[in-house]
Every structure is written in structure tokens, then in C-alpha cells.
N, C-alpha and C positions, 0 to 999 in steps of 0.2 A: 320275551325279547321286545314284543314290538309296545307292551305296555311299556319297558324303560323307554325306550327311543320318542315313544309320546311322552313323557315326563321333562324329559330331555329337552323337545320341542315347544312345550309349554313353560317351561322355564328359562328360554331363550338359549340355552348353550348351542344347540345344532338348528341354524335356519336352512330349509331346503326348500327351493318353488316347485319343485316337484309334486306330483297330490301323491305320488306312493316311493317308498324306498326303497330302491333295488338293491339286490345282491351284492353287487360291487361297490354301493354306497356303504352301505352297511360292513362291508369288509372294509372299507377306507377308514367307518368312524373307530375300529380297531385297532388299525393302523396307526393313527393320530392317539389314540391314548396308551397303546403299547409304546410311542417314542418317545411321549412326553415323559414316564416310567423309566424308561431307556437312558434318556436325558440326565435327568434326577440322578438314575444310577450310576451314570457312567462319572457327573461329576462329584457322587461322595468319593468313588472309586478311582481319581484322577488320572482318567482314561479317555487321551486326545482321540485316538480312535474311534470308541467310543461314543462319544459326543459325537462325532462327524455322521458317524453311521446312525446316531438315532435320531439325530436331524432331519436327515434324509430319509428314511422312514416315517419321520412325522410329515415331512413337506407332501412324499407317495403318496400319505393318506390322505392328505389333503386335496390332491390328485381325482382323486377317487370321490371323493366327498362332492365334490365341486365338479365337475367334467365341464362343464363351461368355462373355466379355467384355458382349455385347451384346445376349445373351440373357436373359428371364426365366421365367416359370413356365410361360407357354405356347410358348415360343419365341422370336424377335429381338422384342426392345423395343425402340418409338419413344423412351419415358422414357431408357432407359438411352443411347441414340444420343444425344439432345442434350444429355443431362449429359456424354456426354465429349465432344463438340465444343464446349462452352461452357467446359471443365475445358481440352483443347486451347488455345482463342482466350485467354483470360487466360496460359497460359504463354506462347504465343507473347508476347504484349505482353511480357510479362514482362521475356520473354529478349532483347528487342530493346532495350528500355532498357535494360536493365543492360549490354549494348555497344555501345549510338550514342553516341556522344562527342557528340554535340548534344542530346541527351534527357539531363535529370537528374532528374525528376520524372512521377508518373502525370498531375500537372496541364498539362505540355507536350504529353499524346495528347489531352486533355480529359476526364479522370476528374477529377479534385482531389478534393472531399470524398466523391463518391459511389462511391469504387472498392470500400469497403467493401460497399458495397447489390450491387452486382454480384458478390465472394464470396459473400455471404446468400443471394442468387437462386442459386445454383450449390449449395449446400452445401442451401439449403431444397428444388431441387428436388431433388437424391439422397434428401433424407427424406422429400420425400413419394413419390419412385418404390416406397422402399421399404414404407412404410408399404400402399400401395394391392396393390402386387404380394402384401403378406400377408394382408390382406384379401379377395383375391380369388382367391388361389389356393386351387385345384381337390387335396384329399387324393386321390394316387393308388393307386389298389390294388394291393397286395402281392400275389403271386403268392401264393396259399394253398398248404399241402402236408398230405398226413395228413387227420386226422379235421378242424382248422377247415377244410378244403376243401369237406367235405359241405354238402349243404342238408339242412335239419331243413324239416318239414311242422311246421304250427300242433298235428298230433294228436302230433308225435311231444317237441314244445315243454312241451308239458302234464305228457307221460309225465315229463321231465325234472324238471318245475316239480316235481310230488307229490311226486318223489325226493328231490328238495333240499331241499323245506321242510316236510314232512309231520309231522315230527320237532317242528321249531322250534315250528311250528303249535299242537299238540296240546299242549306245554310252558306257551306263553305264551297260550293259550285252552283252559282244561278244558274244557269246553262242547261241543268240537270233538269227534263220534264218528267221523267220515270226513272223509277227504280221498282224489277223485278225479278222475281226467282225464276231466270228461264230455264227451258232442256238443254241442251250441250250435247249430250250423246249418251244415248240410257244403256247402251253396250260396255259402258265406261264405269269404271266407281266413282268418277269425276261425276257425273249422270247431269249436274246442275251448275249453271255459273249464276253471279247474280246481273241481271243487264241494264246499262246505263243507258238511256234514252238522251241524247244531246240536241238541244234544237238549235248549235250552233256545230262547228268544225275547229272547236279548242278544244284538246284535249290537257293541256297544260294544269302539273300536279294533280289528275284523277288519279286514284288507284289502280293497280293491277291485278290487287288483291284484297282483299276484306277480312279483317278479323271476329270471330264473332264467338262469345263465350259463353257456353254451355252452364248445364246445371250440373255443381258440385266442383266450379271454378275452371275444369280444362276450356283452354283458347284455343280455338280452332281457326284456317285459314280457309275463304276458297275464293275461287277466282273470279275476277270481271270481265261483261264484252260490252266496250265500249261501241256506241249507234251512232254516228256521227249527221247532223245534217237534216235531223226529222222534222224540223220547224215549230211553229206556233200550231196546233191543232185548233180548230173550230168548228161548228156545226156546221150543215152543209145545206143551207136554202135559202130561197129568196131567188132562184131564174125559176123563167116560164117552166114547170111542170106537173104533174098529173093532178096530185090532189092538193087544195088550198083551203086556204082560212082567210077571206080577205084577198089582202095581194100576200100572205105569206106563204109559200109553193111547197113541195115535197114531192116525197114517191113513196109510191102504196106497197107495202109489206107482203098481207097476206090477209086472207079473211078469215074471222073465229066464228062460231055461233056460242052465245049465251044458253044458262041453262032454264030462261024460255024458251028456247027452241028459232031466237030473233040473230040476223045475221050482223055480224060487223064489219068493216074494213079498218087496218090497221095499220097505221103509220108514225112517225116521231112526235113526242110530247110540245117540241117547242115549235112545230107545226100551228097547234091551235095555239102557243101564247104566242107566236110571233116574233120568235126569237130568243123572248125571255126565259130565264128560269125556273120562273113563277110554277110552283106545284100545286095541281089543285084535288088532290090526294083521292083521286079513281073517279068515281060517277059522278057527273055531274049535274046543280040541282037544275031547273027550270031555266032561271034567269042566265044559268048560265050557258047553256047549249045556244047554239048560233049555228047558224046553214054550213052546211061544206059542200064543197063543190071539187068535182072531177071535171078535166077537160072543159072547164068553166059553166058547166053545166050542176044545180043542185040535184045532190042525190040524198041528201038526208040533212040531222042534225048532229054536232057533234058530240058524243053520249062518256067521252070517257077520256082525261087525263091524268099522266101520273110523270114528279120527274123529281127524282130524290139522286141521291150519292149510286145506287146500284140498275136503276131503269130510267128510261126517256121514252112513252109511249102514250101515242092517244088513241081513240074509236070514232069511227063515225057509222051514226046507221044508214041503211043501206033501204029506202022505202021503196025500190024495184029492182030487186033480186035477181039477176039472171044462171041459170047456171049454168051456160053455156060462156060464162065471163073468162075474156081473157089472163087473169090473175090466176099464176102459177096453183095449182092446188096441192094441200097439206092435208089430204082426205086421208084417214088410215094411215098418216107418217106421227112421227115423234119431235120432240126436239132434240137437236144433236147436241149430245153433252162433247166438250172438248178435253179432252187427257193430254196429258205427257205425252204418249205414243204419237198422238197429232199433230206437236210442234216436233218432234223429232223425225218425224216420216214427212213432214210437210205437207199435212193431206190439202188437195186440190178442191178447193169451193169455188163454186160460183154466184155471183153479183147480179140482182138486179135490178135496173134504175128505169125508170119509167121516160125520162127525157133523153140524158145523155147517151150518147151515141158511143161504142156500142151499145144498147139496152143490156146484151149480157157481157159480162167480162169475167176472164179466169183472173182465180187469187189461189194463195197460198198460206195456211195457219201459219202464223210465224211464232205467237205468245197468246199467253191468255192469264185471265186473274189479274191483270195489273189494272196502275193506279194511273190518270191524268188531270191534270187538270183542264178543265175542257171551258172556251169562251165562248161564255152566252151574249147577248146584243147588252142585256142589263150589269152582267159580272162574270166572274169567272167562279167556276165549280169543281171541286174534286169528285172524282167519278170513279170507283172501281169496278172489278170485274168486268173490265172490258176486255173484250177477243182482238188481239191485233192481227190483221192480214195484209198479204200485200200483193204486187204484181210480178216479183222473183223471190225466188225460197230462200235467197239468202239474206237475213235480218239487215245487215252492212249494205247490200248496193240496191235494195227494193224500191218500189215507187208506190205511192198511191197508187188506189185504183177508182176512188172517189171523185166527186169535186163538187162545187156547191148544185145544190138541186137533189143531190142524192139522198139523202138524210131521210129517212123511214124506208126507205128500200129494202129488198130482204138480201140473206146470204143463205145459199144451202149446201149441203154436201150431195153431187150428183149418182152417186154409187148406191145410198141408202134414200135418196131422196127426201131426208130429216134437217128441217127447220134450224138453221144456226144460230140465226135472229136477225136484229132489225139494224141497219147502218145509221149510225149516230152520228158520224164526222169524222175527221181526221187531218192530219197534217200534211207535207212534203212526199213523207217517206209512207208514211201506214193509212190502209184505213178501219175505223173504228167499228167494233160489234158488240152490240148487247143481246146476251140468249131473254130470249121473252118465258121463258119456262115457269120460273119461281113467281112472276106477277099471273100469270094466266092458270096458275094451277093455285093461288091465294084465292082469285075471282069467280074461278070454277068457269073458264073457259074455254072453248074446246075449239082446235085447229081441223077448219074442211079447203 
């Protein structure tokens, strides 16, 4: 049997997408050649009955053959069963008047005028089977492959969002000095918004929301928190304080020892150029080292500048060492790496500047990872991975806690007693952190 049924198939008479034949296919292709037999029969035999009956056992088997026929979105449809038993019952009549020699008319079964109304019912219920089954079908899911396969977290939605439209952003809003992927609330699936940095009080046509599209084409939304009022950011020197270059002033960070076992003190890069930008890419040679002075007194030369897109930091050495110095100590601490959890719990840091009064002052992690542009005396520079903090936990009504003089100052967290980093400047609303971690573990230098 199943050798004819392959002959059959390779011969094109029975196509089935099936890869095997079932029982009741195989009983259907019976069926189908038992009518067509039937058919044959009944018309040498001029037998309207006949014919109608082995119609309709040819159409069953077809039934059978096909089952998809009968199926709809979710499987066998009731709809699709009585449109073709009703699509069936009208041929059959059909085909029996057209050869009963005593039937000439649909008005001799008892149709007359209304045979019409009967195709309409037949024809109206296929459009509305179809209409309901589109309607209500269920979009099934494509087996994803690659990258649309992943799930994206809301934090990692965000990172996305800044990417794509950070650009656009800053373009179609001058105003706009940052755009970042902050926290929002990590108890949330919301967990991330992206935050608009405004250094003015116009919010007019900023978004509320961000579109930002995925890999494998899904658009995705999430939301904005507009910052209203942060200002022009700047570095922060040039008044009378602790450590100088010249007349250009700062405040002292913290001190590292080199792995000569020679001590340093560490404060802001544009310390030693004096404002400027100018990088002079780590240690510096001979000609370039010049005195530095504390409290206007020299204590050494200055042995080390650095100031690109992610650090602002210089050295000076230290040719009478005390270690009874006042300068916070970083003996046995770490540097404090900043997470999510930090801007969301608003962990409590402390500030300190060496002139301004208070010397210490409480802040608050408010952001981190993001981008500014920050104005040097010479230009202006993009700057990322800076730590924002502020003087209230809430991004919207915070204040500085900065102000010029401060700028190489340190920030730490007082719980763990771990090195946040060094104060680079700030604006209105925030003031600015760079973790010294990544440059001091390049140089191989070590926090006492």
C-alpha cells in the first residue's frame, strides 16, 4: 500500500505536507476514488441520486485528505465545517436537478425566489468566518535567533536609549548638557529612566519619553527625568587655596606611594596646566616638572599629569614626608566603585576641600557614568564617567556642594572609609567626581 501511495506522490496525483500518511488520510484517498467511480457510475446509470451521493463522498474524502481544509488559527473550525456542508448540500441539489428528468426548476425542491438568500447565507457565512478568525487570531512567535533572541534589562534599555539618541538630543535641544542612563527605582521593572541634564528652566518640546530600537527591529519606549536649572559646569580653581602651581590654586586629594616605595600628593590635572586642557600624558620629563607649593610654601616638584576624556589628575612629590600629615588617610582602603544600588539608596559621601568653608561637607550619589562637557580656561572638553553628587538626594532640587578652589579635593564614602575620587568641578545644581582607580592601577600606584 504504501509503495502505491509513494508512486502516487511522485507522480504528482496526491500532494500531502505531511512527512507521514495517516489512517484517515489514507481512508479519505479511498474515499475520493471510490466517488469519482460512483460519479462515473451513477451517470452511465442516470441516477440524480446517485450523482449527488457520490459527490459528496468524493468532497468527505477530500475532507479527509486535506484536514487543513477544516482548520483555522487555532485548529478545526466549527465555521469552516458548516460552510462546506452547506457549500456541499447546495451542490448536491444542484447536481440532482440538473439530472432528474422530472425536476426542471429550483421551484419544484421548493426554493423559487429564495435560492438566491440561501447562496448569500453560504457566501456571507465564509466572510464572516473569515473576517472573525483575523480578528481573533493569536500572532505567533517566531523562533528568535542571534542577538533579537536576548532579553535586555530596563538598565540595559536605557544604556541603549542614551546611545541612539544622545546625538539627536543635544542637536534639536542646546539646553541639553547631559544625557544619562540613571536609576529610578530598582524595586521597579521600570528600574531605569534616561536623565536630561538642562542648564536652563525650558522644558519646551523635550520628551517624556524615548524610543529606542532593539536588535531584531522591536521599538521599545522608556521614560525621561527632566533636571531643570544645572547651569554651565566648570572646573573649580583659581581662589587662595592649599596646593598651587604658580598662582593657579586647588585642594589636595590624598596621597599615593609609587612602586619605588616615593610618596605623592594628588590633586586636579588642570592644577598644574593652569586651567588649561593641555594633557601631558602621566610623568613628566625634566623640563617639565616645576615647584609646587602648599600653603605657599614648596614641598616638592610636580612629577605627574594626566587629563583626557575619562581623568583630570596630577602628582607632586613630597621631599618632607610627614606622617603625622593632616591629609585624610587611604592606608588599607580601596576605591569605591559606584553601582546602581548607590544612586538608588542615595549613599551619603563626604567632601573635602582644603579652603572653603565647611572644609567637610555631606553629599549625596545622585548619577554616575555620564557624559559633560566640562570648560577649560583654553576650550571646552567632553568628559565621561563622571560621578554626579549633590547637597540633597533629590536630582531636581539639589545644589552644588562645590565651588571654585575645590577642584582636586577628594570625596569618600564614610561607612567603608573607600576613596570615591578626586572633585573636578561642577555647575549650579551638581558637583563633579572622577574615581582615580583605573589611572592609579595603569601606573601601579598605591593609596596610604
Amino acid at each position: 500500500m504504501n509503495k502505491y501511495l509513494n508512486k502516487l506522490k511522485r507522480r504528482k496525483l496526491v500532494s500531502i505536507n505531511e512527512t507521514s500518511i495517516s489512517y484517515l488520510q489514507i481512508f479519505g484517498i479511498f474515499l475520493v476514488f471510490f466517488g469519482i467511480i460512483s460519479v462515473i457510475s451513477a451517470a452511465f446509470i442516470e441516477s440524480p441520486a446517485g450523482i449527488s451521493i457520490s459527490f459528496f463522498i468524493t468532497m468527505l474524502g477530500f475532507a479527509f485528505v486535506f484536514p487543513s481544509l477544516l482548520e483555522g488559527n487555532d485548529g478545526l473550525s466549527t465555521m469552516r465545517i458548516v460552510v462546506f456542508m452547506m457549500t456541499n448540500v447546495i451542490c448536491m441539489l444542484l447536481l440532482k436537478i440538473g439530472w432528474a428528468a422530472t425536476t426542471e426548476s429550483l421551484s419544484d425542491i421548493g426554493l423559487d425566489e429564495w435560492w438566491m438568500g440561501v447562496i448569500a447565507f453560504v457566501f456571507g457565512a465564509k466572510a464572516m468566518q473569515s473576517y472573525f478568525e483575523s480578528k481573533m487570531a493569536v500572532t505567533r512567535e517566531i523562533p528568535k535567533a542571534g542577538m533579537a533572541a536576548v532579553q535586555f534589562s530596563n538598565a540595559e534599555i536605557a544604556k541603549l536609549a542614551v546611545e541612539q539618541n544622545k546625538h539627536f538630543l543635544k542637536a534639536k535641544f542646546p539646553n541639553i548638557v547631559s544625557v544619562s542612563d540613571a536609576v529610578h527605582d530598582l524595586s521597579s521593572t521600570e528600574s531605569h529612566v534616561v536623565a536630561l541634564y538642562l542648564k536652563d528652566n525650558n522644558t519646551v518640546g523635550i520628551p517624556d519619553k524615548l524610543e529606542v530600537k532593539m536588535p531584531g527591529g522591536v521599538i521599545k519606549t522608556i521614560a525621561t527625568e527632566i533636571i531643570k536649572g544645572v547651569g554651565t559646569g566648570k572646573i573649580q580653581i583659581n581662589q587662595t587655596d592649599e596646593i598651587r602651581n604658580g598662582e593657579s590654586y586647588g585642594s589636595v586629594c590624598c596621597i599615593i606611594e609609587t612602586d619605588d616605595g616615593n610618596k605623592k600628593v594628588v590633586t586636579a590635572g588642570h592644577v598644574y596646566s593652569k586651567g588649561d586642557s593641555t594633557n601631558y600624558h602621566g610623568e613628566l620629563s625634566l623640563k617639565e616638572q616645576s615647584p609646587a607649593q602648599i600653603n605657599k610654601s614648596v614641598i616638592g616638584n610636580w612629577f605627574f599629569q594626566m587629563i583626557n576624556s575619562k581623568t583630570d589628575v596630577a602628582l607632586s612629590s613630597i621631599d618632607h614626608w610627614q606622617e603625622d600629615s593632616k591629609c585624610i588617610s587611604f592606608k588599607n582602603k580601596e576605591h569605591y566603585e559606584v553601582k546602581d544600588s548607590d544612586v538608588a539608596k542615595r549613599t551619603r559621601v563626604i567632601m573635602i576641600s582644603n579652603i572653603n568653608r565647611p572644609k567637610e561637607r555631606e553629599a549625596f550619589i545622585l548619577d554616575y557614568n555620564t557624559e559633560w562637557d566640562v570648560e577649560y580656561d583654553d576650550k571646552t572638553l567632553a568628559k565621561n564617567k563622571i560621578i554626579v553628587i549633590g547637597a540633597k538626594s533629590d536630582r531636581g532640587d539639589s545644589v552644588s556642594v562645590s565651588s571654585k578652589g575645590d577642584s582636586g579635593g577628594c570625596v569618600y564614602e564614610p561607612t567603608t572609609g573607600n576613596l570615591v575620587g578626586l572633585i573636578l568641578g561642577g555647575n549650579e545644581k551638581f558637583t563633579w567626581v572622577l574615581s582615580l582607580k583605573e589611572v592609579f592601577e595603569e601606573f601601579n600606584y598605591k593609596l596610604i
